[in-house]
Each structure stands twice: as structure tokens, then as C-alpha cells.
C-alpha positions as CSV (number, residue, x, y, z in Angstrom):
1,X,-11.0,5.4,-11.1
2,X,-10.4,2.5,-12.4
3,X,-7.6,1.9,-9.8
4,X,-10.7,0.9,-7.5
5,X,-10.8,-2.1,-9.5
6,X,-7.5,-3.3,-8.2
7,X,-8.8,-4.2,-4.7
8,X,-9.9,-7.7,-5.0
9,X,-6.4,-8.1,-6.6
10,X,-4.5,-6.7,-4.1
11,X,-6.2,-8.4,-1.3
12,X,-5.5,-12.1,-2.9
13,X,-2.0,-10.9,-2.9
14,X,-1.8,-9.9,0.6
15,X,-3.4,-12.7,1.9
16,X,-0.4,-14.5,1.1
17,X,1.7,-12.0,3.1
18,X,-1.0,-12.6,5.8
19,X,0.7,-13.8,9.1
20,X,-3.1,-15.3,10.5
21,X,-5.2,-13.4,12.7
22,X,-8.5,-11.8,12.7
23,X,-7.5,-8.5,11.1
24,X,-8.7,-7.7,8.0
25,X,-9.8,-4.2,6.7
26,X,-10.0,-2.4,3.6
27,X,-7.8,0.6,3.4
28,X,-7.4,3.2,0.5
29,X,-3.7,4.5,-0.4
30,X,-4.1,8.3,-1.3
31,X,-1.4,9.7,-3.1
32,X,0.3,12.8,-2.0
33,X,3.7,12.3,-2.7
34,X,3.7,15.4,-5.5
35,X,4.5,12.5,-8.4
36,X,3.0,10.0,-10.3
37,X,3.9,6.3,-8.9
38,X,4.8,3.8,-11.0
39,X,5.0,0.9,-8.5
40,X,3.5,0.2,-5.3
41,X,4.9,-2.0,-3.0
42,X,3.0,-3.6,-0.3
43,X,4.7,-6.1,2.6
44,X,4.3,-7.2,6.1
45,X,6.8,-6.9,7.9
46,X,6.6,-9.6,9.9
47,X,6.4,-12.2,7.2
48,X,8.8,-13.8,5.1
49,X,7.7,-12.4,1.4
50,X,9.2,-9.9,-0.8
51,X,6.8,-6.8,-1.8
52,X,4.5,-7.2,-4.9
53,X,3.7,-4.3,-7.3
54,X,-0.2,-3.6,-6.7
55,X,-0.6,-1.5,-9.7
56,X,0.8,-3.8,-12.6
57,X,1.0,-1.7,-15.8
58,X,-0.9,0.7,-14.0
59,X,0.5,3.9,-12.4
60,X,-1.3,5.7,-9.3
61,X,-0.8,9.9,-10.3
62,X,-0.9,12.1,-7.7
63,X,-4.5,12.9,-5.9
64,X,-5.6,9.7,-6.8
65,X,-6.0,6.8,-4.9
66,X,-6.3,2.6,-4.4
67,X,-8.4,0.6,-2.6
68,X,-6.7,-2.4,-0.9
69,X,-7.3,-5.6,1.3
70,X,-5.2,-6.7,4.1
71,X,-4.9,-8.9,6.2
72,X,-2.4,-10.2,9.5
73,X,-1.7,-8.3,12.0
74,X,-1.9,-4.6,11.7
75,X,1.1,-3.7,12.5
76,X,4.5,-3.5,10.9
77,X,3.2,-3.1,7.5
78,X,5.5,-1.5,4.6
79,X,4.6,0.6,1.4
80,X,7.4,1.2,-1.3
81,X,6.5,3.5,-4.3
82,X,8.5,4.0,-7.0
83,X,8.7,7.0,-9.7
84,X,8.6,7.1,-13.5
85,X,12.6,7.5,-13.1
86,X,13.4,4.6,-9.9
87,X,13.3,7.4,-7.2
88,X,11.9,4.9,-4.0
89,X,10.5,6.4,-0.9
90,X,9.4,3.7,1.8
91,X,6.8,3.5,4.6
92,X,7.9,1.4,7.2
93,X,6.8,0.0,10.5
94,X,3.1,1.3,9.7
95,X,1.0,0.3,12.5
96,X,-2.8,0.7,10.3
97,X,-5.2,-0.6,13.2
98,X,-7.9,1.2,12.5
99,X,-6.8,2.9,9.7
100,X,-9.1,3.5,6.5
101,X,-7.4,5.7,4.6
102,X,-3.3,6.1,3.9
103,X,-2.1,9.2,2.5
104,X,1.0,9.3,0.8
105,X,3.8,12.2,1.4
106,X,7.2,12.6,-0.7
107,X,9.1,13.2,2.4
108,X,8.4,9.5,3.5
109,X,5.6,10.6,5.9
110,X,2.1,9.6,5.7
111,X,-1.3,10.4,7.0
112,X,-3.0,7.9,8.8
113,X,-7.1,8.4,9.1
């Protein structure tokens, strides 16, 4: 639970991905992926900046989930999560207006809700 706490965190780190614009939303990242995540990427696509880990020391196991902050525009967002042994699987071109909740699959899908 304490992965909640990440949120105001993770939305000062976006907002320097944050491209301007009006949106901004809250948006919880379920995991469903089958294994425990180790690193979380985050990046918008259609800036400039390199992904930044949103869990630190943490790690995000499976059925559990993060509350985030973004900001930009809502589309062409990015997730990267990496396992306990550098597996990646990648999320691209994630268009999340609307979207309050993210959940996670291993294939590289993802639920949007």
C-alpha cells in the first residue's frame, strides 16, 4: 500500500516530461504482468526526456498497484517495466484520455479503464 505514497513523486517527475496542455489526471498502474516489477518506466512520447524509474528501491509485485500524475497530452505515452532478472516489456503509443486505471499484461498488452 505504501506504493500509494509514490504519487505526488511521480507526478513532479512527469511534469518535467509534460509537453503543456490542460491534461492532467491521476491514473493507477495495476499490475498484471504475472511478475514482480522491479522498475517502472514512465515517458512521453512526444518529449525529449529519457524514462525515470517511479518506484526507486521499491518494486510493484503483481496484483498491486501505483497511483501516478500526469501531465501533457494524453497521448503517446510509454510504460517500461523491468523484472528482478532485466526481462523489459514496453507499452507504447498509449493514448490514456480518459483513462483511470492501467492494467499491466506480460504479453505487452494492457487494459485501459
Amino acid at each position: 500500500m505504501k506504493r500509494f505514497f509514490f504519487s505526488f513523486a511521480a507526478g513532479l517527475l512527469l511534469c518535467a516530461f509534460s509537453v503543456g496542455g490542460a491534461f492532467a489526471q491521476e491514473i493507477i498502474v495495476a499490475n498484471g504482468t504475472g511478475f514482480t516489477i522491479h522498475q517502472l518506466g514512465l515517458v512521453d512520447s512526444n518529449s525529449s526526456g529519457d524514462a525515470k524509474d517511479l518506484l526507486g528501491d521499491d518494486t510493484l509485485a503483481n496484483g498491486e498497484g501505483l497511483k501516478i500524475n500526469i501531465s501533457g497530452s494524453p497521448k503517446g505515452w510509454e510504460l517500461i517495466a523491468v523484472d528482478g532478472e532485466g526481462g523489459q516489456v514496453n507499452w507504447q503509443n498509449l493514448d490514456l484520455t480518459g483513462v483511470r486505471k492501467i492494467t499491466l499484461r506480460g504479453d505487452g498488452t494492457a487494459n485501459l479503464e
